[in-house]
C-alpha positions as CSV (number, residue, x, y, z in Angstrom):
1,X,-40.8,33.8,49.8
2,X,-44.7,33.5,50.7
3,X,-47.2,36.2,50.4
4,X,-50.2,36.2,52.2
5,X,-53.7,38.3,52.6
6,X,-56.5,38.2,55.4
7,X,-59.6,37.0,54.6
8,X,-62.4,39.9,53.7
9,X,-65.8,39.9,55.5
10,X,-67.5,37.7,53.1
11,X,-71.3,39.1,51.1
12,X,-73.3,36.7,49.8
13,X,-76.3,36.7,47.4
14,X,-79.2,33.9,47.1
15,X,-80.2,32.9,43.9
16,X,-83.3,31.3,42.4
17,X,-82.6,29.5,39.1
18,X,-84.3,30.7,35.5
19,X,-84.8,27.3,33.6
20,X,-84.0,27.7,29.9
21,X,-84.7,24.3,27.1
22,X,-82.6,24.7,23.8
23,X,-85.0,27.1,22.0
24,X,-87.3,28.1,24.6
25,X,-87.7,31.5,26.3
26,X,-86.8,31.6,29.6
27,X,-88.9,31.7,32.1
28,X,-89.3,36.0,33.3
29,X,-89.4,35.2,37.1
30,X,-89.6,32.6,39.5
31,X,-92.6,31.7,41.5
32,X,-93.1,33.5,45.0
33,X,-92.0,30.4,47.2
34,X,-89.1,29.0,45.1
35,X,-86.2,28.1,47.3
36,X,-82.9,29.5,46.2
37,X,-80.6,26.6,45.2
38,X,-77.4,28.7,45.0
39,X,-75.4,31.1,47.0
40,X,-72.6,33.3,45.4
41,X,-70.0,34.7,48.3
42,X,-67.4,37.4,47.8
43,X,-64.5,35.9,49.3
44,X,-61.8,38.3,48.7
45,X,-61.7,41.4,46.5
46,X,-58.1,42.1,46.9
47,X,-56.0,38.5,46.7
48,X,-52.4,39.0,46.7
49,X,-51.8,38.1,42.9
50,X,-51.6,40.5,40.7
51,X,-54.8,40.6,38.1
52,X,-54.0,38.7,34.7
53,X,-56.0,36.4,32.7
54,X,-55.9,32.8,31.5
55,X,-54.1,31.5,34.2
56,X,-53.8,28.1,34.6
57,X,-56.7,26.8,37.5
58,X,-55.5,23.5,39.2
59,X,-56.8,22.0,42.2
60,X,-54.0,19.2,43.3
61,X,-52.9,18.2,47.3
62,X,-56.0,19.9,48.5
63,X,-55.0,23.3,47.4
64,X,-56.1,25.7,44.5
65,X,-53.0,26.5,41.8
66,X,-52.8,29.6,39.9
67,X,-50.1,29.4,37.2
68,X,-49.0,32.0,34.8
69,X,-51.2,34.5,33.2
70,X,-51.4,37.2,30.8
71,X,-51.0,41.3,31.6
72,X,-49.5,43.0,29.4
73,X,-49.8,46.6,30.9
74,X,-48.5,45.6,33.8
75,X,-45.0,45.8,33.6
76,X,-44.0,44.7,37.4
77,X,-45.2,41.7,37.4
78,X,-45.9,40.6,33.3
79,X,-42.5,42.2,32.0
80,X,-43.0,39.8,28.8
81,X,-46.1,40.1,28.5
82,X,-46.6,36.6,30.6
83,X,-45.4,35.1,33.4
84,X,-44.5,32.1,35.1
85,X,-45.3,32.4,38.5
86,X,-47.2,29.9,40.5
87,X,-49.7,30.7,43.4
88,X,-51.6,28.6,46.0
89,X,-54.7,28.7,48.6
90,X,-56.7,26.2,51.2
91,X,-59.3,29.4,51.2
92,X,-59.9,31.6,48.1
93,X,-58.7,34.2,50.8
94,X,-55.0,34.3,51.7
95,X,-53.1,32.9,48.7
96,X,-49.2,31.9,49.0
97,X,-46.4,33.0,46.0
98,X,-44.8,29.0,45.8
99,X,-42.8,29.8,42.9
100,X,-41.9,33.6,41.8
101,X,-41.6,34.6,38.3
102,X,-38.6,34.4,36.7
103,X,-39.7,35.1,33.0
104,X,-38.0,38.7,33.3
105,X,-36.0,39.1,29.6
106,X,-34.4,37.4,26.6
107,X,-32.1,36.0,28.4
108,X,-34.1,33.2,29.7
109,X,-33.6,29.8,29.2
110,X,-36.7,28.0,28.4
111,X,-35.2,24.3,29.2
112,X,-34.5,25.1,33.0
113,X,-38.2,26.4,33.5
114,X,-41.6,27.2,31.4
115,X,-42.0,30.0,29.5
116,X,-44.7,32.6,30.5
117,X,-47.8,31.9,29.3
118,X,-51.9,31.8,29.6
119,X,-54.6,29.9,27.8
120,X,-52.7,26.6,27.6
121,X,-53.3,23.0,28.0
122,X,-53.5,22.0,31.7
123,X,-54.3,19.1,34.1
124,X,-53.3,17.0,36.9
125,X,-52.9,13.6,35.8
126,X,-50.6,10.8,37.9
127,X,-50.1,12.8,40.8
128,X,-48.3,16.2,39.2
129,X,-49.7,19.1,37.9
130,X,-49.3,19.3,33.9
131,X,-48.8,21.9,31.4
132,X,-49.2,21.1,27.7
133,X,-48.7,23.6,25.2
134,X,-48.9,27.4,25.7
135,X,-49.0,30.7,23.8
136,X,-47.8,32.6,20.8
137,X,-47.6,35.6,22.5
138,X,-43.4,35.3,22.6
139,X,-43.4,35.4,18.9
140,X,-43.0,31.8,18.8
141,X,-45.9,28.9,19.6
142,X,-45.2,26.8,22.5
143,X,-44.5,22.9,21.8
144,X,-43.4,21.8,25.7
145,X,-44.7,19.8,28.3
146,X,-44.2,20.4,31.8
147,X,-45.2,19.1,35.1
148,X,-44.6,19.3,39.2
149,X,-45.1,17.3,42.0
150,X,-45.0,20.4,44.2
151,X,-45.9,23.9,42.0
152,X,-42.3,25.0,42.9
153,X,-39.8,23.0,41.0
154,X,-41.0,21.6,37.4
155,X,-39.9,19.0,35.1
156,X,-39.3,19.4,31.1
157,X,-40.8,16.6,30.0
158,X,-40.5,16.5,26.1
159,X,-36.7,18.0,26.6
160,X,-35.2,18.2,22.5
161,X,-38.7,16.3,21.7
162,X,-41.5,18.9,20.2
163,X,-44.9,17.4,20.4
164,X,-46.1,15.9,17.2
165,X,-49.7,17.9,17.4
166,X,-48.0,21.3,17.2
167,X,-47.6,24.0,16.4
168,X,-51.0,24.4,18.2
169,X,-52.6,27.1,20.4
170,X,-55.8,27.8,22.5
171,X,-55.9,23.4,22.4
172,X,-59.3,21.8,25.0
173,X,-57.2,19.7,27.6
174,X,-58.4,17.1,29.9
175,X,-58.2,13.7,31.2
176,X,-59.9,11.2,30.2
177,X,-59.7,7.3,30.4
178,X,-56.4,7.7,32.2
179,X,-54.6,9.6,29.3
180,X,-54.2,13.2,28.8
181,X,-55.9,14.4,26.2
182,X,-55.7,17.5,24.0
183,X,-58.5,18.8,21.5
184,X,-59.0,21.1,18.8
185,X,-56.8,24.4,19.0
186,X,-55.6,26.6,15.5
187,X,-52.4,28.3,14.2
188,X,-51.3,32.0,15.0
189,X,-50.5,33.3,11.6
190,X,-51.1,36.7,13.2
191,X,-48.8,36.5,16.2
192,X,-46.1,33.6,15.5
193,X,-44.4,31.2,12.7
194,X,-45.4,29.2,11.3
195,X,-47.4,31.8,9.1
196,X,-49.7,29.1,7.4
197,X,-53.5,29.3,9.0
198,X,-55.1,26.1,10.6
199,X,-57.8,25.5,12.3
200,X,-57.4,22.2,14.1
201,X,-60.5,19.4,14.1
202,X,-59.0,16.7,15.6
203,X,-57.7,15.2,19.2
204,X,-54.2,13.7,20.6
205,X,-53.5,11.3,23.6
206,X,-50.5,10.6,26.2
207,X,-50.1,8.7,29.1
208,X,-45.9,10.3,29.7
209,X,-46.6,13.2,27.2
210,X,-43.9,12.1,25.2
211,X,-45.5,9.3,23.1
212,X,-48.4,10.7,21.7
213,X,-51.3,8.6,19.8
214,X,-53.9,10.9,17.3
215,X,-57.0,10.4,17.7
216,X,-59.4,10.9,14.6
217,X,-63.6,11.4,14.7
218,X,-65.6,10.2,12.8
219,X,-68.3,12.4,11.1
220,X,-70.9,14.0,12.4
221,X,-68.9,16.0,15.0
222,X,-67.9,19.5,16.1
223,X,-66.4,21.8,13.5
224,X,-62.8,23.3,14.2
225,X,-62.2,25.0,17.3
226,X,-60.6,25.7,21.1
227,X,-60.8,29.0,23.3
228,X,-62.4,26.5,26.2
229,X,-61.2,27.1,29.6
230,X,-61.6,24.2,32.1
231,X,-62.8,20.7,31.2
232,X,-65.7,18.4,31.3
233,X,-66.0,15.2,31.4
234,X,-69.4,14.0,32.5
235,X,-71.1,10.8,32.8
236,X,-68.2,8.9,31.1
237,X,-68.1,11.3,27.7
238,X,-66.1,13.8,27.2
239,X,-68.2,17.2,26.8
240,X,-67.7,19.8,24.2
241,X,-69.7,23.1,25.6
242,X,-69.7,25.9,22.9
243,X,-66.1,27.5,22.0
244,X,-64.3,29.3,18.6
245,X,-61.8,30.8,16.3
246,X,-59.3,33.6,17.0
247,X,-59.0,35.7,14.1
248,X,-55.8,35.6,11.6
249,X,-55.1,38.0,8.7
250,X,-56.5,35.1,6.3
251,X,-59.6,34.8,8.3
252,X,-60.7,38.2,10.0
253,X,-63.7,36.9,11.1
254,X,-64.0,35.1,14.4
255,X,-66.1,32.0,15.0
256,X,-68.5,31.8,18.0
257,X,-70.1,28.5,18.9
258,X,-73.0,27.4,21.3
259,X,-73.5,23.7,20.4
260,X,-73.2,21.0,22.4
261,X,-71.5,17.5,21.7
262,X,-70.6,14.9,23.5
263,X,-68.4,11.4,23.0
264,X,-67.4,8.1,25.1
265,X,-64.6,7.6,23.0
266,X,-63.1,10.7,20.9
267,X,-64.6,9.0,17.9
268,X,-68.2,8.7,17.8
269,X,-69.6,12.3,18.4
270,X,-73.4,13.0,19.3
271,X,-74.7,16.1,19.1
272,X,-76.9,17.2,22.2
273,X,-78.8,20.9,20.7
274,X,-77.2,22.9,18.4
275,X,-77.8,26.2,19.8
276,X,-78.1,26.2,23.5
277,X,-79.6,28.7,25.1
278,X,-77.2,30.4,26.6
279,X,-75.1,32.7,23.8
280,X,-72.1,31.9,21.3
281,X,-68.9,32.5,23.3
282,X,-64.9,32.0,23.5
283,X,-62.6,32.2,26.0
284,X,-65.3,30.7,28.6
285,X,-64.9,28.3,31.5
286,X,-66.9,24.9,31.7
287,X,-66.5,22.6,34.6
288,X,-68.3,19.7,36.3
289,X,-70.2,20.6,40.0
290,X,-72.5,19.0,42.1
291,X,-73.1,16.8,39.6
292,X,-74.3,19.1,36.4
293,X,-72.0,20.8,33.4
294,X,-71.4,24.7,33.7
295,X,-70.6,27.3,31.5
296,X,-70.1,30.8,32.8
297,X,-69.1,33.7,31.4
298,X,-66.6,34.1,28.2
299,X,-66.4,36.6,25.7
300,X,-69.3,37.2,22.8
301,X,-67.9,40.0,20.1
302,X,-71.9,41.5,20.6
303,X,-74.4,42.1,23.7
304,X,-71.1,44.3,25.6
305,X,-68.4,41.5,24.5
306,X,-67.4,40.0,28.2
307,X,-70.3,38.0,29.6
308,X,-71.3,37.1,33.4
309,X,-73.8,34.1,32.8
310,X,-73.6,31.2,34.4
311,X,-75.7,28.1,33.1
312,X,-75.8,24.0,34.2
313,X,-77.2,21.1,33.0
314,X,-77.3,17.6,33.8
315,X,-78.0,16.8,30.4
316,X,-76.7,18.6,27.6
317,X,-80.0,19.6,26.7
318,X,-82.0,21.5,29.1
319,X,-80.1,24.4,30.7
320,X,-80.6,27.1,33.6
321,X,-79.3,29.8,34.2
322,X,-78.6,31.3,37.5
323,X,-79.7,34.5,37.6
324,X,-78.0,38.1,38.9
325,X,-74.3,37.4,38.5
326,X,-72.6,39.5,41.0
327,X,-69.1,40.0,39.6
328,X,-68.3,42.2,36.8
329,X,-68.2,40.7,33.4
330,X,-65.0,38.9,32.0
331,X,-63.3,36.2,29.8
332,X,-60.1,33.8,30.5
333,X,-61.2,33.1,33.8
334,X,-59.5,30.8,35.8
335,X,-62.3,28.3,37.6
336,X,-61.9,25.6,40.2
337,X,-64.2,23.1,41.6
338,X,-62.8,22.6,45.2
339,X,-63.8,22.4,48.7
340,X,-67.7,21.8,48.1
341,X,-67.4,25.3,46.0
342,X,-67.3,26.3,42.6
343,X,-64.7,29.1,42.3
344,X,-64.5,32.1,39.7
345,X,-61.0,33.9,40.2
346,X,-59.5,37.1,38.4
347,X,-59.9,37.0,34.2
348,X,-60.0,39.8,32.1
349,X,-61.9,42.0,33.9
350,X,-58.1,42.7,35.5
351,X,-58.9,42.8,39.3
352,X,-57.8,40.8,42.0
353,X,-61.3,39.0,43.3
354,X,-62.4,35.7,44.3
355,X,-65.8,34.5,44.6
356,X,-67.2,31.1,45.3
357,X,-71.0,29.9,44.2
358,X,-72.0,27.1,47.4
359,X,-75.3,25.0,47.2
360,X,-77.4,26.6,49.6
361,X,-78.1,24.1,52.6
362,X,-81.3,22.0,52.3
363,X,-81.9,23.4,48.7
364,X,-83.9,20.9,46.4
């Protein structure tokens, strides 16, 4: 069955950029007759999903997919903490249930479909939508790969076959050079076996997700990490923006990272700053739109915790930020780049509202 909502009467709010350089100030306000280059609309405060966060974002056949997410004090819709459902829109506005949860108890067979989860590995990649990897919230970490052609009926890919990069969680996913391509990522010691603590610094390839290929960097590069939501990859080089460590009972101490680094192959690193301007963070989104890297909002265990920033660069180096964020702070967003739009939707700030920044016309 399909849900749908109506469209809300849409708000919108004009922007005028702050421009930040790694280790400058930024700039306190813009000059009188600066043109705002971005527009923020509300499109919807009440879509018909339930809230969640770190659902998979997927924009394939000209639609926006939501799949899975994490609620754990909702007990309708999350009755394991996760679910599996799947979720669709041409608008931001009226989105349509394509494939219900069916997650609900022990009893469920994780061969016939995937395993509620959030904050795993996804992409499109040969004309399906992907997911690689998952959770550890079942107790257990997640060593599948699954993908679709239509959002409704998916595929085990690596049936009786774990992937050779696991157990791994919280992994950087992307496509790049015509391979899927997963990054980084750590253990769960705290959560699920196996109890031994790592921290993963090192990348894996597939082209079928079956056979996979390790890739190894070479020194300098970034130090272990994940917590990225999104991807980037920019100017032929995959982009590393920022990221982290989840805690374990070894390590109690979480990791918070603002560098930037950059590669053309997944071996040779470069290092753009290493403290950009905008603050340390996890569980943030980073995405590639009109041509410039973003990073928005994510969580920073000071200044509140959840963050609403939003920065871009075309370089890696010099940053802005747009300024007045209208929707609340939150982390484990789910972020799309679709329809001339870049789109912020639900996260842990647990409410049900879509907004969309737009380039505003004839803006330099």
């Amino acid at each position: 069955m399909f849900r749908t909502i109506p469209m809300c009467i849409a708000c919108a709010l004009f922007l005028t950029p702050l421009t930040n350089a790694a280790g400058s100030e930024p700039q306190t306000a813009a000059s009188p007759d600066a043109k705002p280059q971005y527009q923020w609309v509300n499109v919807t405060q009440s879509a018909a999903y339930a809230p969640r966060d770190g659902a998979g974002a997927l924009v394939f056949k000209d639609k926006m997919w939501l799949l899975g997410g994490w609620n754990p004090s909702d007990k309708v819709h999350f009755p394991m903490i996760c679910n599996n459902e799947v979720w669709s829109s041409r608008d931001g506005a009226t989105w349509s249930l394509v494939k219900p949860n069916t997650f609900l108890d022990k009893h469920f067979d994780p061969t016939r479909d995937w395993e509620g989860r959030h904050t795993a590995g996804y992409a499109v990649y040969q004309d399906k939508m992907w997911i690689v990897g998952g959770d550890a919230n079942q107790g257990h970490i997640h060593n599948d790969v699954w993908n679709s052609t239509d959002g409704k009926n998916w595929n085990l890919v690596n049936k009786e076959r774990d992937v050779p990069w696991g157990p791994r969680v919280l992994h950087y996913t992307f496509v790049f050079q015509d391979k899927i391509w997963i990054l980084g990522g750590q253990t769960m010691p705290g959560f699920a076996e196996p109890r031994k603590e790592v921290f993963y610094r090192d990348a894996w390839t597939t082209t079928d997700g079956v056979k996979w290929q390790q890739v190894t960097p070479e020194e300098p590069y970034w130090s272990p990490r994940g917590m990225i939501g999104g991807s980037v990859v920019f100017k032929d080089r995959i982009w590393v923006l920022g990221g982290g460590t989840y805690d374990t009972p070894t390590t109690p101490t979480r990791n918070f990272y603002n560098d930037v680094w950059s590669s053309a192959d997944g071996v040779h690193w470069k290092q753009h700053t290493a403290a950009a301007p905008w603050a340390p963070r996890q569980y943030h989104d980073v995405a590639v739109f009109d041509d410039k890297m973003w990073v928005m909002e994510g969580y920073y265990n000071q200044d509140g915790g959840n963050r609403n920033d939003v920065w871009y660069s075309a370089d890696g180096v010099h940053w802005v930020e747009v300024p007045d964020t209208p929707w609340a702070p939150r982390h484990a967003s789910s972020v799309f780049v679709y329809d001339n739009a870049l789109w912020m939707v639900a996260g842990n700030n647990m409410q049900r509202d879509v907004w969309k920044l737009i380039r505003v016309p004839g803006a330099r």
